[in-house]
Residue, then its C-alpha position, 0 to 999 in steps of 0.5 A: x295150787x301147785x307148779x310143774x314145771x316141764x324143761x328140757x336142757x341141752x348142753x346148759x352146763x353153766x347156767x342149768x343149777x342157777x337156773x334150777x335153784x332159782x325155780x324151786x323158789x316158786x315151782x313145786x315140781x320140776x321134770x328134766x328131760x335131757x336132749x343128748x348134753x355133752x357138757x356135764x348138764x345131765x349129771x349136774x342134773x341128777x346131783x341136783x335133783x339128790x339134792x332137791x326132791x322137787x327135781x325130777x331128772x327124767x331121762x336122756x333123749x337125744x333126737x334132734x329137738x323139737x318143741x313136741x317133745x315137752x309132751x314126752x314129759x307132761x304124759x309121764x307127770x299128768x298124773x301128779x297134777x290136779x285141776x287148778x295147777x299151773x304147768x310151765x315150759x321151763x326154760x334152762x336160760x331163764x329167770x323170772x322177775x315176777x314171782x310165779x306163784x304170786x303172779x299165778x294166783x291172781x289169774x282169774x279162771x277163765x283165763x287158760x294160758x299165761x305169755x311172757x315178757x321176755x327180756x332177752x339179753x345179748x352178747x353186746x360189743x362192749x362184752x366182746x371188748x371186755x373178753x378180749x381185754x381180760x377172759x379171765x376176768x370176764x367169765x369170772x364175773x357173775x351171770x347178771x352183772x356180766x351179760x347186761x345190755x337186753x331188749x324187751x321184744x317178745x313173748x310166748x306162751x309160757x303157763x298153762x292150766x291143768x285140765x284131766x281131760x287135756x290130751x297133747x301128742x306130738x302132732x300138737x307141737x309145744x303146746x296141747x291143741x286145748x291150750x292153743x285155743x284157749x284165752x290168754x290172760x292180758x298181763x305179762x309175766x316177766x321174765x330174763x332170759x340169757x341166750x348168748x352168754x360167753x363166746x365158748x358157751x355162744x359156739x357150743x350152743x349154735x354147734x348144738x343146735x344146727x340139726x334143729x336148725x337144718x330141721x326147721x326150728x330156732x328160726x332166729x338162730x338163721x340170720x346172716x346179719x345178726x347184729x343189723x337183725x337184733x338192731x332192726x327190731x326196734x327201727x324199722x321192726x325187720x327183726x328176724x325176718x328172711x331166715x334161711x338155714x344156710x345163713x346159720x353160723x357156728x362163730x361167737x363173732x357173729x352174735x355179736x349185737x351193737x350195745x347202743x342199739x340195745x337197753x341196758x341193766x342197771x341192776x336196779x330191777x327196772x327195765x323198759x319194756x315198750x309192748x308196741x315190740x312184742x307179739x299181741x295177746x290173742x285168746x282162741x287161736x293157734x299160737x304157733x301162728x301168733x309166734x311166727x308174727x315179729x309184726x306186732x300192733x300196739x296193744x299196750x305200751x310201757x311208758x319209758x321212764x328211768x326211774x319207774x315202770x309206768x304201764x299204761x293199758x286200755x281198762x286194765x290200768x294198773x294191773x300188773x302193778x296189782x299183782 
């Protein structure tokens, strides 16, 4: 079994080889497309992919993004892959708790796609105290013990299987329409991911992205009160809903996210994860229609506990801890 990993990076220049190094742990190949970086990233990822001949860096293209062009890469590499391997939509910002190829293993083969737990961190009011204190000092600290407070609230496809027989085009969106349809495997992979990490890298990445917003994605980057948004998720599960594009804003100030309405990392690899907050599992439907649902029923629950994960899941207990 082999790993291939499609990424797609845009202005990541301080986090884009964590990131890679961090995947060659677990990925066998990595194919880098690069959708129009002004900030170094493409050149950090030729330097490393001289470096590690498991990165690929692919080519520069700079329309405005769209989830449809990962098939631009899967067509150019579905020759390097062969039944039985795993592709995974890798993501610039993104570290896995779990370790892939473990994980992946053990999924047995009726099972076509594996979701995530995305455990999303935020740029909290205590970080921006500390900023404004000491900058230096801040940024000086390392990724993870800067950006600390998170919360667990969703999930996405994130692993597919190959088939030879696999036909994606743009007209399929992030996903081939095979994969869509296919049945999901119940138990998360888990991963952290690291949206909002500096005010300078917060202003780039909104500036980046803000014809993709115009466009129609990135949905969530279009909420007018992001802080009472990321809060809302957990009391009354409003979350991101009533995005509207002119709602987008350019400033770090505004991504600022109450600390107390947010979990936080103890460095201690235990996180609390309630799946009463994430999108539900559901095999033989259209993902795109799940993603677009913040509503999500309780299909499993994670029992709060500060000094362990207990999960509990109807006929798969102890699953996850399995693995």
């Amino acid at each position: 079994m082999e790993i291939h990993g499609l990424c797609i990076v845009k202005d990541e220049a301080d986090v884009i080889e964590s990131c890679l190094i961090a995947a060659l742990s677990w990925c066998d190949h990595i194919y880098v497309l690069d959708n129009g970086s002004t900030d170094g990233s493409w050149e950090l990822v030729q330097e490393i992919a001289r470096r590690h001949s498991q990165v690929v860096a692919f080519k520069q293209d700079d329309r405005v993004f769209s989830d449809s062009i990962r098939c631009d890469i899967f067509n150019a590499f579905r020759s390097m892959a062969k039944p039985g391997d795993w592709w995974c939509r890798l993501d610039a910002d993104e570290f896995y708790v779990d370790d892939p190829r473990i994980f992946l293993v053990k999924v047995p083969p009726r099972y076509g796609v594996v979701a995530t737990v995305s455990i999303t961190y935020y740029f909290s009011d205590l970080d921006a105290e500390a900023y404004r204190r000491n900058p230096r000092e801040y940024l000086a600290l390392p990724l993870e013990r800067r950006i600390r407070h998170y919360l667990a609230h969703w999930s996405e496809p994130r692993f597919f299987r190959h088939r030879d027989d696999i036909v994606w085009t743009s007209e399929h969106g992030g996903f081939p329409a095979s994969v869509q349809r296919a049945s999901v495997y119940p138990v998360r992979i888990w991963l952290k991911h690291f949206q909002y990490r500096s005010p300078e890298q917060i202003e780039r990445r909104l500036r980046a992205r803000w014809p993709a917003i115009r466009a129609g994605s990135f949905h969530h980057e279009a909420i007018a009160n992001w802080g009472d948004a990321v809060a809302s998720i957990r009391t009354s599960r409003a979350g991101f809903s009533g995005a509207r594009p002119e709602h987008a804003s350019h400033r770090w100030q505004d991504r600022i996210v109450p600390a107390a309405a947010l979990d936080f990392d103890g460095l201690d690899n235990r996180y609390v994860v309630d799946e009463a907050l994430l999108p539900p599992l559901k095999a033989g439907v259209s993902w795109p229609s799940v993603l677009r649902g913040l509503l999500p029923a309780a299909v499993r629950r994670t029992v709060k506990n500060g000094m362990s994960r207990l999960r509990l899941q109807s006929g798969l207990r102890g699953a996850r801890d399995a693995l």
